[in-house]
N, C-alpha and C positions, 0 to 999 in steps of 0.2 A: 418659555418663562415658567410652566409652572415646576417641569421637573427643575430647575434653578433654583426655585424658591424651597422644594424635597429635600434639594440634597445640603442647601443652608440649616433648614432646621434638623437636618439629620448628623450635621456637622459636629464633633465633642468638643472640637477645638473650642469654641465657643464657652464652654463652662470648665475649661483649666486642662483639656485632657490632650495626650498624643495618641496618634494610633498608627501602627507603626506595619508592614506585611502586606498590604493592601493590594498591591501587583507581585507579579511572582514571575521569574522568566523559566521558563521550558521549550528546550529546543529552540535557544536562540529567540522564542516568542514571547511575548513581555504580554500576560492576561490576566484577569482579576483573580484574587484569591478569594476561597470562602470564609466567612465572618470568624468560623471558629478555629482559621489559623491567624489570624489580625492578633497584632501584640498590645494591647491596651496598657498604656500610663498613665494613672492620674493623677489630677492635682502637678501638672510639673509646672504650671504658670499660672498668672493671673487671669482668673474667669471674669466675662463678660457678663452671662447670667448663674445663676445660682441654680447648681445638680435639679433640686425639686423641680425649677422650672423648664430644664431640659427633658426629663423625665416626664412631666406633663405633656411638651408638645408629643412625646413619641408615641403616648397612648391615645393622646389626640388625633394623630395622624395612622394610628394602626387603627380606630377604631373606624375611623374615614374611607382608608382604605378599606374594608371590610364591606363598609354599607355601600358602598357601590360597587362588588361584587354578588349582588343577591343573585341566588338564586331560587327561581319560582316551579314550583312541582307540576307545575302545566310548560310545554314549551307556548316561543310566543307565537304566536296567532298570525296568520295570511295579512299581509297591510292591501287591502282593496285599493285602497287608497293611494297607492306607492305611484309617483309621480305626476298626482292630480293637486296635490296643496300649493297656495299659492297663497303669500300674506296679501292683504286686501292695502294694505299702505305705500310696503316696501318692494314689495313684488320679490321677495326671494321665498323659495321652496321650504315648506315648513317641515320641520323635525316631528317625525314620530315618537315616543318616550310611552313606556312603560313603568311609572314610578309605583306602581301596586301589584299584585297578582293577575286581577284581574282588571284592570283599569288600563286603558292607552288613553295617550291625549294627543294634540297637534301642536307646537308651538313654532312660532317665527323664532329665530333664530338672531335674529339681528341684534339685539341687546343684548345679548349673553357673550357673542363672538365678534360685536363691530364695536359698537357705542351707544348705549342707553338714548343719547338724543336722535338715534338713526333710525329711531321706529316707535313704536307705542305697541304697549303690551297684550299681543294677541296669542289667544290661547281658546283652546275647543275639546272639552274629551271628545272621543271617539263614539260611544255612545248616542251622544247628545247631535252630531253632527249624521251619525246615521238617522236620526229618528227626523232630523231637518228634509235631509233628503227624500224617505221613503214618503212625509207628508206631501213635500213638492209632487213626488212621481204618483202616489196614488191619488191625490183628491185634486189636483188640478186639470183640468180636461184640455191637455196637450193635442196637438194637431199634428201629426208626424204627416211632413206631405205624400200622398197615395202616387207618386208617378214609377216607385219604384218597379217598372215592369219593364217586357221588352220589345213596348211598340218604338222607345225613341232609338233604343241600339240597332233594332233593325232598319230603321230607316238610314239612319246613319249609313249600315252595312251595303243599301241598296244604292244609295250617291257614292258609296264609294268604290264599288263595282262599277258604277257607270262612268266615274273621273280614270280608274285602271285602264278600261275598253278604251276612251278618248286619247289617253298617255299610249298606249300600245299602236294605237294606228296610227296615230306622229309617228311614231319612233318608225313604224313601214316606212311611209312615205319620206319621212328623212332618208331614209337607209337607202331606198329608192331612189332617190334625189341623183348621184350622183352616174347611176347608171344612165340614166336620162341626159345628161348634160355628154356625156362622152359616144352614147347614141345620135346626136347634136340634135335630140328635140328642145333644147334649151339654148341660153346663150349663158355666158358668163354671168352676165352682170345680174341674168333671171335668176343662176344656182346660186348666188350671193344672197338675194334679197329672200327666195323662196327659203332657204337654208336658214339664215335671221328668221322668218317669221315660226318656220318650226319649233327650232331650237331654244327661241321665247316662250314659243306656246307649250311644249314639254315641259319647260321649268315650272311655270306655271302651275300646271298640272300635277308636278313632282309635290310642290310645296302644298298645294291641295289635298295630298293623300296624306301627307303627313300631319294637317292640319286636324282630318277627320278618323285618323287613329288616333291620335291624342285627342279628340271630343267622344271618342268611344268609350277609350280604355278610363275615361273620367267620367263618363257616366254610368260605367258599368263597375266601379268603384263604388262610385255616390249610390247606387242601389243596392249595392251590396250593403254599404252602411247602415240605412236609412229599412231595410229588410229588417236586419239586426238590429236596429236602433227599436224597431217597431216589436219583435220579440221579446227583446228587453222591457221593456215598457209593460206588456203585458202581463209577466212574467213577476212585475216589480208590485205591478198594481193587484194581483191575485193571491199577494200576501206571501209569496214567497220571501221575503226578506233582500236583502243587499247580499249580491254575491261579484267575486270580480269579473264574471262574462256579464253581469249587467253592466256593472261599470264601464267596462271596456267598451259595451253597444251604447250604452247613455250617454256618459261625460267625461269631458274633454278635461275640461280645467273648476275649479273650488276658488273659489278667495272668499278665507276669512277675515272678518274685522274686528277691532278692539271690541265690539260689542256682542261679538258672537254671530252678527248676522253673514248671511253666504254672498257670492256673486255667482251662480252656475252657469257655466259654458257647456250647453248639451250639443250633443252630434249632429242633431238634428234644425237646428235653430243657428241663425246667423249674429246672436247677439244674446248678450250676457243675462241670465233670468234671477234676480233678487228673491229671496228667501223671506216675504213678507208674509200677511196672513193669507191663511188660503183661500176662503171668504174674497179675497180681494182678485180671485184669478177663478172664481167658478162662476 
């Protein structure tokens, strides 16, 4: 739509004129020409608007194009931020923007690219949203839970050494099973029933190990985090500032609201923490 609406007001047809050159064939290939071989006519029919006023939209629209080409003498700056924003109404991913040198802001998106009644007007500099955060993380006396070490992995480690030894000596005695039955210390109907009770009892056992590598490999995750989460924290609260390996050990997710206020989803916590006074969490 909008290049539609460019190449309307860039049209001369519009105020009386032809333009005549515009494509050019080469080798067969039919591609645009440049503006200073186009054959301009004017005046050969009746204008819609009046020269002056074509002429204004062009300077209008050159001067437009322009402003949203700046360029700032600083490149732009690490977004720490880069896919923590989240609109606190619409729940879609807010847009980063640079409208000054030094200035970013966050804005939802939704009314600019959906429909004004699809959301309500959320917006946060960057600034202002870091100085939210760092009060959250320095002056509220957070509880990172202390489990992060390796008595529960070991123990895990130690049941499931013992569930392996238990799966290993089925699997003998199955294997075993059947030299027995052809020695005829068994009957049939024994290698049938004895073979089922094995063969149960392995599977068992199978889906056991597997149960308690995937309770390892997830808690030896979740300490990894919550390690990290606890550095961060430290790190955040010792006045170092917001940097992205704090973010990354801290928070998950942001949502802002029409009011500026947060919702924080940290790494370490199972539910969303509001950005109120901090008085209200010491």
């Amino acid at each position: 739509m909008t290049k539609t609406v460019k190449a309307i007001l860039a049209n001369r047809v519009y105020c009386g004129d032809i333009v005549r050159g515009k494509n050019r064939k080469t080798s067969q290939v039919l591609e645009k020409a440049p503006k200073s071989e186009w054959v301009i006519s004017e005046d050969k029919h009746e204008a819609i608007i009046s020269r002056e006023l074509f002429d204004k939209a062009q300077e209008i629209r050159k001067n437009g194009d322009n402003s949203q080409n700046v360029r700032y003498s600083t490149p732009t700056s690490e977004n720490i931020f880069k896919g923590k924003m989240v609109c606190g109404h619409c729940g879609r991913s807010m847009e980063r923007q640079r409208p000054y040198e030094s200035i970013y802001k966050f804005r939802c998106p939704t009314r600019y690219s959906y429909a004004k009644s699809d959301c309500v007007p959320v917006l946060i500099r960057e600034s202002d949203l870091r100085e939210k955060l760092l009060d959250m993380l320095r002056f509220i006396n957070f509880e990172i839970p202390s489990n992060h070490n390796s008595a529960g992995i070991e123990s895990i480690k130690t049941e499931l050494h013992e569930v392996q030894a238990e799966r290993i000596k089925n699997q003998r005695l199955l294997d075993g099973l059947y030299e027995s039955l052809i020695a005829g210390d068994i009957t049939d109907d024994e290698y049938k029933d004895i073979k089922t009770a094995y063969t149960s009892k392995i599977s068992e056992l199978v889906a056991h190990e597997k149960l308690l590598r995937q309770t390892a490999q997830k808690q030896t995750k979740q300490n990894t985090m919550l390690a990290k989460a606890s550095e961060s924290l430290v790190a955040a609260q010792n006045g170092s500032g917001l940097t992205a390996d704090i973010m990354s050990g801290l928070v998950e997710k942001i949502r802002v609201f029409g009011d500026r206020s947060l919702q924080v989803k940290f790494t370490f916590m199972n539910r969303e923490l509001p950005s109120r006074e901090v008085a209200a969490y010491e």
